[in-house]
Structure formats: structure tokens, C-alpha cells
PASEBA-1860 file (N, C-alpha, C; in nm, 3 decimals):
! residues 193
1> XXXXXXXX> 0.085/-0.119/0.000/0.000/0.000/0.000/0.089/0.124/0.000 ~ 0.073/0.231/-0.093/0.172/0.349/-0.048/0.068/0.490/-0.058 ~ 0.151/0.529/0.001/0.085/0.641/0.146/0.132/0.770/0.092 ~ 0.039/0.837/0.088/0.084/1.000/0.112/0.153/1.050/0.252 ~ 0.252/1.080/0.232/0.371/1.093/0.356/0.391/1.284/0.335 ~ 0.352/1.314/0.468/0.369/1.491/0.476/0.493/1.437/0.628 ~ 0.587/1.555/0.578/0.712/1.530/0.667/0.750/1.605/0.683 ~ 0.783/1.625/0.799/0.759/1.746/0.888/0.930/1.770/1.022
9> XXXXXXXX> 1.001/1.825/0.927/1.160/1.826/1.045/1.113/1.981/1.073 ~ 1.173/1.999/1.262/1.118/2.085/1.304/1.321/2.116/1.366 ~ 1.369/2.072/1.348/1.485/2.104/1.404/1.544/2.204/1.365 ~ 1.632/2.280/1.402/1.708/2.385/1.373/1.806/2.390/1.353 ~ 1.877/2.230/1.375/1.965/2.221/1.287/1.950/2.105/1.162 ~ 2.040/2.178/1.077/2.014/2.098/0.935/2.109/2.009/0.915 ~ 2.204/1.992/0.978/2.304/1.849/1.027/2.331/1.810/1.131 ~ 2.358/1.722/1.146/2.398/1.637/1.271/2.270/1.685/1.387
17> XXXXXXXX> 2.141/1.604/1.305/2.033/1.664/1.396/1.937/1.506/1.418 ~ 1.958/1.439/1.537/1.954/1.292/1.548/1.774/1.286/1.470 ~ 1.663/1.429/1.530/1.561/1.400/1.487/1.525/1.411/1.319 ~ 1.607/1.471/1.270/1.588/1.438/1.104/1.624/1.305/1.061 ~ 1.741/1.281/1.124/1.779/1.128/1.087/1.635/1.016/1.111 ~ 1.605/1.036/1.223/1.522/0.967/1.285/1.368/0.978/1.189 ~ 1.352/1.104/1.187/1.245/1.086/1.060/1.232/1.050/0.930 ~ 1.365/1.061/0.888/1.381/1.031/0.740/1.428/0.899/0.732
25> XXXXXXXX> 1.403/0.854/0.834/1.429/0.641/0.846/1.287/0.605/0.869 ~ 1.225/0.695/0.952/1.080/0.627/0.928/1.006/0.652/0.791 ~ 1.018/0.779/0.712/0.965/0.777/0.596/1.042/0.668/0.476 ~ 1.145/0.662/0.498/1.188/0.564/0.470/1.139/0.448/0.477 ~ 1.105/0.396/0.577/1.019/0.268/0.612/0.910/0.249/0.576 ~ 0.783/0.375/0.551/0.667/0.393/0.512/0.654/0.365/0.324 ~ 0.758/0.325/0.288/0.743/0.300/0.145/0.663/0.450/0.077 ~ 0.682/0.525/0.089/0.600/0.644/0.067/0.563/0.629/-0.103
33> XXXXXXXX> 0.424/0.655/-0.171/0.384/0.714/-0.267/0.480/0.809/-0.350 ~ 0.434/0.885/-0.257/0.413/1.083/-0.208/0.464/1.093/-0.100 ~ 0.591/1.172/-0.072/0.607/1.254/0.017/0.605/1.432/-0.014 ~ 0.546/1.457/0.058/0.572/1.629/0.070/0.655/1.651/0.208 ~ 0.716/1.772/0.172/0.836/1.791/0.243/0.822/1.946/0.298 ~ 0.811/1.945/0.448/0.870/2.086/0.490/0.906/2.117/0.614 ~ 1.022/2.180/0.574/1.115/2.203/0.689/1.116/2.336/0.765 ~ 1.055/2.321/0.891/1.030/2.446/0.979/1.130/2.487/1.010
41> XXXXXXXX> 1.279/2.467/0.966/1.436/2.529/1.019/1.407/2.653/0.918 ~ 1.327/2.660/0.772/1.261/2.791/0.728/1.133/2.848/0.795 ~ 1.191/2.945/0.870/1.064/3.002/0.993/0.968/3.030/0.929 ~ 0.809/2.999/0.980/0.711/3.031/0.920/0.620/3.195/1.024 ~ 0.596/3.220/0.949/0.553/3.378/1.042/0.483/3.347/1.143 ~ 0.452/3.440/1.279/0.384/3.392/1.407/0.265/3.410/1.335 ~ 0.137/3.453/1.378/0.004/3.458/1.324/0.018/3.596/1.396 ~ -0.109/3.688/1.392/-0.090/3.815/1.425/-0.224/3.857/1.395
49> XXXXXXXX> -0.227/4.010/1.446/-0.383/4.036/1.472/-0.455/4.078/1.314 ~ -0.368/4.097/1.207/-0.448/4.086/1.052/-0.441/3.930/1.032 ~ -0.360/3.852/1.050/-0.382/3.702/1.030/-0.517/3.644/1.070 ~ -0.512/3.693/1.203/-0.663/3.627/1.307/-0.763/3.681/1.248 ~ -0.738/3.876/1.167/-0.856/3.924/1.099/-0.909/3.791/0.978 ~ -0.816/3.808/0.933/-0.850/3.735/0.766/-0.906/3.595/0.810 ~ -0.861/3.538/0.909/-0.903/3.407/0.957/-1.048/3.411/0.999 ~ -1.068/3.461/1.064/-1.229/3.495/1.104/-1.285/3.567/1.004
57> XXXXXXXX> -1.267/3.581/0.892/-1.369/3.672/0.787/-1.393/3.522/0.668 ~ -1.511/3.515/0.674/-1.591/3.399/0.584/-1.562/3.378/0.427 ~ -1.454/3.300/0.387/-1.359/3.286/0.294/-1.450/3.377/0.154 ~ -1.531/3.359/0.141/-1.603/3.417/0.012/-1.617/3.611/0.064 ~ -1.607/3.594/0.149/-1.564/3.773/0.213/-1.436/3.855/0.185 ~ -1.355/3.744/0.233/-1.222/3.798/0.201/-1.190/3.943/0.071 ~ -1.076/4.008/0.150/-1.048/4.081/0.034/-0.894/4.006/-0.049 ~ -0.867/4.077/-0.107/-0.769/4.045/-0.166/-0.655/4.059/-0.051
65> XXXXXXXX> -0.598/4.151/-0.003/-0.493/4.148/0.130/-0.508/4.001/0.223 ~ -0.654/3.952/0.264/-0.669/3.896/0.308/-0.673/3.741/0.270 ~ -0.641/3.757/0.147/-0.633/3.609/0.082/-0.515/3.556/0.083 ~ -0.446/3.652/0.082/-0.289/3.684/0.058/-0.255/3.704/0.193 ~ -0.342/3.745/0.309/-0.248/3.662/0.404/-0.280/3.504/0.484 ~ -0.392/3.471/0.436/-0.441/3.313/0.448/-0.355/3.215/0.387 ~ -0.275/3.304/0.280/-0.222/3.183/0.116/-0.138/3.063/0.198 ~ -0.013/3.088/0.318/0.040/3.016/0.351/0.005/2.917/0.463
73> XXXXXXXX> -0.117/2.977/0.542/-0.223/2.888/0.595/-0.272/2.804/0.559 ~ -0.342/2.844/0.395/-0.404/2.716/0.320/-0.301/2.642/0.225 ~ -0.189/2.680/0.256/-0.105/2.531/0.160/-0.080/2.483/0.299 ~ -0.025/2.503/0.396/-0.024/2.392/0.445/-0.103/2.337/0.532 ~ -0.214/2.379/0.540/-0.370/2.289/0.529/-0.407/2.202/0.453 ~ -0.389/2.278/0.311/-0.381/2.175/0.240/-0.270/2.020/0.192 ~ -0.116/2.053/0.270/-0.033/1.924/0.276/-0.113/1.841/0.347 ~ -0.174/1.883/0.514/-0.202/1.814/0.584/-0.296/1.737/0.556
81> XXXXXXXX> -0.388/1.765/0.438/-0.496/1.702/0.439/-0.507/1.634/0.321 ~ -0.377/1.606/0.248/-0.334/1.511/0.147/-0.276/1.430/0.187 ~ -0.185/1.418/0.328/-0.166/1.325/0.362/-0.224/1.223/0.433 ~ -0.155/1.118/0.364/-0.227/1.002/0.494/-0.186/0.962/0.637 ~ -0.047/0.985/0.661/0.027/0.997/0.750/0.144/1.139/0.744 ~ 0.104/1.132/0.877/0.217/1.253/0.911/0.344/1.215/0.996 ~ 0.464/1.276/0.941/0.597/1.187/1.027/0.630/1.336/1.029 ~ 0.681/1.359/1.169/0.745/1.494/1.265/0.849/1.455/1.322
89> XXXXXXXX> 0.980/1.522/1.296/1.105/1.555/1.360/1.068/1.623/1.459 ~ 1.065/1.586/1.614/1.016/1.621/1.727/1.175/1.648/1.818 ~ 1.228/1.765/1.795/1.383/1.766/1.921/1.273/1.822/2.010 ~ 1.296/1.805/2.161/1.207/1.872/2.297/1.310/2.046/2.336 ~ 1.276/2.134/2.311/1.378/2.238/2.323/1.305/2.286/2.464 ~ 1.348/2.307/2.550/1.362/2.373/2.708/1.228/2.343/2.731 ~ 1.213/2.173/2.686/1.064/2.115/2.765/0.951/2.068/2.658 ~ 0.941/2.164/2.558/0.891/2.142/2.479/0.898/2.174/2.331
97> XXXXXXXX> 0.789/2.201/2.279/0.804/2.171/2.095/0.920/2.312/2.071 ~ 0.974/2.284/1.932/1.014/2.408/1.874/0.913/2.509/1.846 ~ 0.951/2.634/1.846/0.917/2.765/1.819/0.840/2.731/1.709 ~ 0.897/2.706/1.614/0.844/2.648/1.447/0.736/2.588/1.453 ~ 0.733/2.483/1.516/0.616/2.429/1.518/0.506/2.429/1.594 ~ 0.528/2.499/1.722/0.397/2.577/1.776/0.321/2.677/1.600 ~ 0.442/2.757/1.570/0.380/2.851/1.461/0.283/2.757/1.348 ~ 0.363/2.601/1.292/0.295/2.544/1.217/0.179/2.540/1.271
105> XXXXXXXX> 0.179/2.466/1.428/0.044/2.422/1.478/-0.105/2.577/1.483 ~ -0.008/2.650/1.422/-0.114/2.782/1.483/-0.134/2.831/1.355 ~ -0.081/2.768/1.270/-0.141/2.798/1.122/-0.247/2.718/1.066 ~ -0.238/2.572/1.093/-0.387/2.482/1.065/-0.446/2.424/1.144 ~ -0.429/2.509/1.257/-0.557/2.455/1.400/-0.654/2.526/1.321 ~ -0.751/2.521/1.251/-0.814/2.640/1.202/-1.000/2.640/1.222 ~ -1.097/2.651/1.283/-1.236/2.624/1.334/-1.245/2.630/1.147 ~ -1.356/2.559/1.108/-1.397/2.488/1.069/-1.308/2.478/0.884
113> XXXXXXXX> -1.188/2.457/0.929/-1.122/2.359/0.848/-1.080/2.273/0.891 ~ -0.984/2.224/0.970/-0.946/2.130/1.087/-1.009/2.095/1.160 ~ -1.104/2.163/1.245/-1.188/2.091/1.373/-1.333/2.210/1.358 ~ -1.431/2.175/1.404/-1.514/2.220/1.437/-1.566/2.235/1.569 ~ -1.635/2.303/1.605/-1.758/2.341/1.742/-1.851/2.294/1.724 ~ -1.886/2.165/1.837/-2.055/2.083/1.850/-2.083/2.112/1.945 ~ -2.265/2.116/1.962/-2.276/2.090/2.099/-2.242/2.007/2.191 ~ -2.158/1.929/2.131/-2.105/1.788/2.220/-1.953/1.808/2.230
121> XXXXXXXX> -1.904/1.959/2.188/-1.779/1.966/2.205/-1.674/1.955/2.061 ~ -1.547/2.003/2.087/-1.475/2.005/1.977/-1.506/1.870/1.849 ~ -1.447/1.903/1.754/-1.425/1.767/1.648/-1.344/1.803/1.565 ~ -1.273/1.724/1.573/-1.137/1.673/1.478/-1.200/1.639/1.327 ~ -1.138/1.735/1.213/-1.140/1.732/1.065/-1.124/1.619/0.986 ~ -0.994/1.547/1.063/-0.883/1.513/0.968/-0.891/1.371/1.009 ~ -0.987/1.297/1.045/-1.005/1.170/1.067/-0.915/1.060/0.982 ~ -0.883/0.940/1.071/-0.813/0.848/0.933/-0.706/0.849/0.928
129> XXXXXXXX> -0.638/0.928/0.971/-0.506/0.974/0.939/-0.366/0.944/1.047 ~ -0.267/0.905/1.030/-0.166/0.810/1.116/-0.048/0.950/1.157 ~ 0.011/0.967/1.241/0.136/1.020/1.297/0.185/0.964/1.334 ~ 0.317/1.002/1.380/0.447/0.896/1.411/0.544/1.002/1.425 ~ 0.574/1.022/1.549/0.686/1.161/1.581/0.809/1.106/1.621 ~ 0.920/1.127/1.559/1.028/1.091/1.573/1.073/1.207/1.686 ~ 1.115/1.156/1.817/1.102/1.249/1.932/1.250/1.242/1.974 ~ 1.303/1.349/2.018/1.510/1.351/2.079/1.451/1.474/2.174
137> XXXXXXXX> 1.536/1.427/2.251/1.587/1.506/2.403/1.738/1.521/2.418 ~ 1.776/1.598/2.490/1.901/1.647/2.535/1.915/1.508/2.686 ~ 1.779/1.557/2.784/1.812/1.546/2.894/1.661/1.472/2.919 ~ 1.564/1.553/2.892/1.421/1.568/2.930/1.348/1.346/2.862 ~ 1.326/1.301/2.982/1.272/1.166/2.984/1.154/1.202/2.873 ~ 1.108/1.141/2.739/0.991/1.126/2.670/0.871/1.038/2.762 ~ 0.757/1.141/2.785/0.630/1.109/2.843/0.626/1.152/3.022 ~ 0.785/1.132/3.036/0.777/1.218/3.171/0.701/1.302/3.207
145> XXXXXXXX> 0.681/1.400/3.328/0.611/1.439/3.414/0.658/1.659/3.351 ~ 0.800/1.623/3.284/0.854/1.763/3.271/0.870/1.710/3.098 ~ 0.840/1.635/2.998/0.775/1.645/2.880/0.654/1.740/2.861 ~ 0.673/1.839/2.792/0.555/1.904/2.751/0.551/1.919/2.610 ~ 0.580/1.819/2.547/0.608/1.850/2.395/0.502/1.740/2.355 ~ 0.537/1.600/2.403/0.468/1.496/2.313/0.312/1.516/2.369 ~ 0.244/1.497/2.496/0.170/1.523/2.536/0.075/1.634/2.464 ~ 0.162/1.759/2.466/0.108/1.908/2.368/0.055/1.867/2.240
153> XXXXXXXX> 0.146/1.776/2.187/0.119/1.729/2.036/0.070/1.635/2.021 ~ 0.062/1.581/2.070/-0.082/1.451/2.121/-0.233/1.497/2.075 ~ -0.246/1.616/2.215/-0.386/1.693/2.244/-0.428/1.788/2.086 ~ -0.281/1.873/2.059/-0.332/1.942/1.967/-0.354/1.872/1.822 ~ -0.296/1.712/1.784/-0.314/1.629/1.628/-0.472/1.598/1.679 ~ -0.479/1.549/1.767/-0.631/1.489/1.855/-0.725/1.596/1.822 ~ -0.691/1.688/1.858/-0.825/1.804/1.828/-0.843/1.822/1.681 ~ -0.782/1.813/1.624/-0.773/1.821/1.469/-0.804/1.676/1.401
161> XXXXXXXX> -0.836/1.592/1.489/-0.890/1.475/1.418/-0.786/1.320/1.391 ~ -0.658/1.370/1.451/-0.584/1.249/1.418/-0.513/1.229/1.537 ~ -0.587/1.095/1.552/-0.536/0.980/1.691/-0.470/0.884/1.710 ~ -0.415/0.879/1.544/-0.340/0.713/1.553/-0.223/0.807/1.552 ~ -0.121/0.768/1.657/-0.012/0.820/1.684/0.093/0.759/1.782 ~ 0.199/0.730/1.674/0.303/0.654/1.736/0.410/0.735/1.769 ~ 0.482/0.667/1.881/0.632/0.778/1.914/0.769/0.702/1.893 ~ 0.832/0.708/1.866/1.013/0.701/1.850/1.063/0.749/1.894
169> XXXXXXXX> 1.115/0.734/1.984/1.219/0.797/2.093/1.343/0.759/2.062 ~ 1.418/0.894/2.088/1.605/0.885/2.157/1.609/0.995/2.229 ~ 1.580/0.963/2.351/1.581/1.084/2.477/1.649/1.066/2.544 ~ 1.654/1.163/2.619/1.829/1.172/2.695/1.954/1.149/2.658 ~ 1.994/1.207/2.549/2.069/1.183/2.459/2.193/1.233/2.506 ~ 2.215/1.317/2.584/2.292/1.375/2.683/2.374/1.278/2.785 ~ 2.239/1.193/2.815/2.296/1.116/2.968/2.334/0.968/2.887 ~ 2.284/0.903/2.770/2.358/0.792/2.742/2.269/0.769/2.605
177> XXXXXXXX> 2.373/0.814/2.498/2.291/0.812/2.386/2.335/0.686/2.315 ~ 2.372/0.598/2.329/2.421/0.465/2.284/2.251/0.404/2.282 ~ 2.231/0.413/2.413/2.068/0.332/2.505/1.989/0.426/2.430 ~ 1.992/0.548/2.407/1.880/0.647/2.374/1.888/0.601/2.173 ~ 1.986/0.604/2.068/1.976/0.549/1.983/1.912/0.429/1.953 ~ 1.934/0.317/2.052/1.965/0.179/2.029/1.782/0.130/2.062 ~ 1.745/0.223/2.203/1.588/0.253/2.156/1.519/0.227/2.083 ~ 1.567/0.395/2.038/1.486/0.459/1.837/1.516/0.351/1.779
185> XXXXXXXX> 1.578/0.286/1.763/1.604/0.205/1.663/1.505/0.087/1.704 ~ 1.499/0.009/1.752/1.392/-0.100/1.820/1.235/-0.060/1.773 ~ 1.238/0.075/1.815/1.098/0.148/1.792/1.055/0.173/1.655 ~ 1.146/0.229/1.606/1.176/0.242/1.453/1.132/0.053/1.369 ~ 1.201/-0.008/1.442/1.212/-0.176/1.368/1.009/-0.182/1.409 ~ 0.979/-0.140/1.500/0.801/-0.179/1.507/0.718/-0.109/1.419 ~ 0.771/-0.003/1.350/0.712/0.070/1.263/0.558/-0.018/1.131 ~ 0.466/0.017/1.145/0.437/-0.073/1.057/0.396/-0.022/0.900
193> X> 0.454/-0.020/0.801/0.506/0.041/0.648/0.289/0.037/0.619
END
């Protein structure tokens, strides 16, 4: 079966960065179709109070300024929702996600493209759909009590509709990265293509 693969390195560095490695062995493994490719080490803009305007104005409203500042919102709304699986270069920076990818996450959390408002509470868009975060730490234990990254990104793929979500770890890479590789790698071998 091959898969639309959206891939997602959030690291800041562009070598010797264990979580790119780590993702580009799982897309690797996924026999990919299609991969689309983007790398948040190219900063994507914060969102801002004309962003939030244009966002809340009812797409057939829009002006022209305002389409034009949605444009990079809706491509990568639209990666996300071509893919079938999503694979994330996850490093934990002082606890949690990169800068970058809070910004990604705040570009297609979007009410009623991604998730909607019921009376029964939020709903997730993007049903169907698989993740698999290739996760590195310095120091910080993955799922621990002072993890605020995987957890964060858990809640926020979940609200947006996607629950199948696997993790790959090499954490604590600091305190014994032989054990923290040798892991990922085990985790990596359960992967299922």
C-alpha cells in the first residue's frame, strides 16, 4: 500500500540533527507514494492580529490582502490534508516543541477547516489519518512528568482529528545516547510500512 507521507523536520539544525535522521528512516520505512516535504528550520511567520482578521472573515468575504495573508495557511492545510500519515522531527527544546512548530500548529488549528464546534464539544477534521513523531531530548525523559512537547502534540493532532499516533524515541541523549539510539532504533524496527 503506499501512502501520502507529509514530513515534517522541526529542528534547527540541518546536520547532525539525530531528529531528522530519525524521521527520514521512518519515511523511509513507510514506502512512501508521495512525500511532501517541509522544513520548519525555514521560519514560518507567528500569526498576528491581521492574520486572526482574515481568519475569522468567511472565505467568500475575504479581500484580496486577506487572501494573501491566508495563502500560507491554506497550503499547508492543504499538505495536511493530502496526507495520509504525518511523520514529525520532534527535538524537545527547554521542555517542549520548537518555536516552528507551535507557529505550524497555529497555522492549521483552524475552526472549521481542521476541527469544528458541537454541541457535544470540539471535532477533529482530519479523521483516518496516522502520525508517528520521531522524538530527541538532550536530557528531558519522553512522556515524563517535565515532557511538555509529546503530550502538547498529542492533544493538539487529537483536536484536529488524528489519533493514531506513534512515538520514536532517543531521549536523553545527553545522559547515554548509545541506550537512547539503540531505543529509536527497536521502535523504529516496530514501525508498521
Amino acid at each position: 500500500m503506499t501512502h501520502t507521507v507529509l514530513h515534517i523536520d522541526t529542528s534547527a539544525r540541518r546536520s547532525a540533527s539525530t531528529s531528522r535522521d530519525l524521521s527520514a528512516k521512518i519515511v523511509d520505512r513507510l514506502a512512501a507514494g508521495t512525500v511532501l516535504r517541509r522544513d520548519l528550520a525555514d521560519a514560518l511567520p507567528l500569526i498576528d492580529e491581521t492574520w486572526i482578521a482574515a481568519n475569522f472573515t468567511p472565505e467568500d468575504q475575504r479581500n484580496d490582502a486577506q487572501r494573501a495573508q491566508m495563502a500560507l495557511s491554506d497550503d499547508l492545510v492543504d499538505e495536511l490534508k493530502a496526507a495520509d500519515v504525518l511523520v514529525i522531527g520532534l527535538p524537545i527544546y527547554n521542555f517542549s516543541v520548537p518555536a516552528t512548530l507551535k507557529a505550524w500548529i497555529d497555522m492549521v488549528a483552524r475552526v472549521g477547516v481542521t476541527f469544528r464546534y458541537t454541541e457535544a464539544g470540539p471535532e477533529g477534521l482530519l479523521k483516518g489519518k496516522r502520525a508517528i513523531l520521531a522524538v530527541t531530548s538532550g536530557g528531558t525523559p519522553v512522556g515524563s512528568e517535565i515532557d511538555f512537547a509529546t503530550g502538547y502534540l498529542r492533544h493538539v493532532l487529537g483536536f484536529i482529528g488524528i489519533t493514531d499516533i506513534e512515538i520514536v524515541a532517543a531521549d536523553r541523549m545527553n545522559v547515554d545516547p548509545d541506550a537512547a539510539l539503540r531505543a529509536a532504533n527497536e521502535a523504529l524496527d516496530n514501525i508498521a510500512a
